[in-house]
C-alpha positions in Angstrom: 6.7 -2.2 8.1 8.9 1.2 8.8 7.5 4.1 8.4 9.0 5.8 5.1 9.4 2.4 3.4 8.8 2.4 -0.4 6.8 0.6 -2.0 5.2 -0.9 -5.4 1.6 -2.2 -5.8 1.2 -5.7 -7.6 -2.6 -6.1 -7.1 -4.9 -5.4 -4.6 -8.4 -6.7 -3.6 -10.1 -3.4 -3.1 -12.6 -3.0 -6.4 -13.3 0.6 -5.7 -9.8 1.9 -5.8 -8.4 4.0 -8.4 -4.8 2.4 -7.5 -3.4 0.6 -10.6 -0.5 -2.1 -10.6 3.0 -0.9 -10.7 1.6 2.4 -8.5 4.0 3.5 -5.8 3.9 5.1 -2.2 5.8 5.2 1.3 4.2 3.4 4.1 3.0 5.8 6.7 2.6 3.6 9.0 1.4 -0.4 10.4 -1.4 -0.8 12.5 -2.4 -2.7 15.5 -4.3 -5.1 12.9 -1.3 -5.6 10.5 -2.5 -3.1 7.4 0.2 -1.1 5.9 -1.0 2.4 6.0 0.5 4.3 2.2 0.8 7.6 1.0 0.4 6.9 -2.8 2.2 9.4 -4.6 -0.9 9.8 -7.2 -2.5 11.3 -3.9 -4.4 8.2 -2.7 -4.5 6.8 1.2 -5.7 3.3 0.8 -4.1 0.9 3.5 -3.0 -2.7 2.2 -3.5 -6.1 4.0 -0.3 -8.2 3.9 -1.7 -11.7 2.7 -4.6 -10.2 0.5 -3.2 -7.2 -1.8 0.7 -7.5 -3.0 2.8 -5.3 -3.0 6.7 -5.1 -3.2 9.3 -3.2 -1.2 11.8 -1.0 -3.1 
């Protein structure tokens, strides 16, 4: 996924996150491993895995 892309969290897997659905970022970037890298706009960092936390592009 581009770098800058915007984004909307549907759920994610991660129990220790503060992210909530409907929070949204801009990917920083992908890695070698396929998670999508996010600058939250609440502040957070967390990187999502395609296939296990969803998420859509706005």
């Amino acid at each position: 996924m581009s770098s800058g892309t915007r984004i909307r969290l549907i759920s994610t897997t991660d129990d220790m996150t503060r992210l909530c659905e409907g929070d949204e970022g801009t990917v920083d970037h992908t890695d070698s491993i396929g998670t999508v890298h996010v600058d939250w706009d609440n502040g957070s960092t967390l990187g999502l895995i395609p296939g296990e936390d969803r998420f859509i592009i706005l």
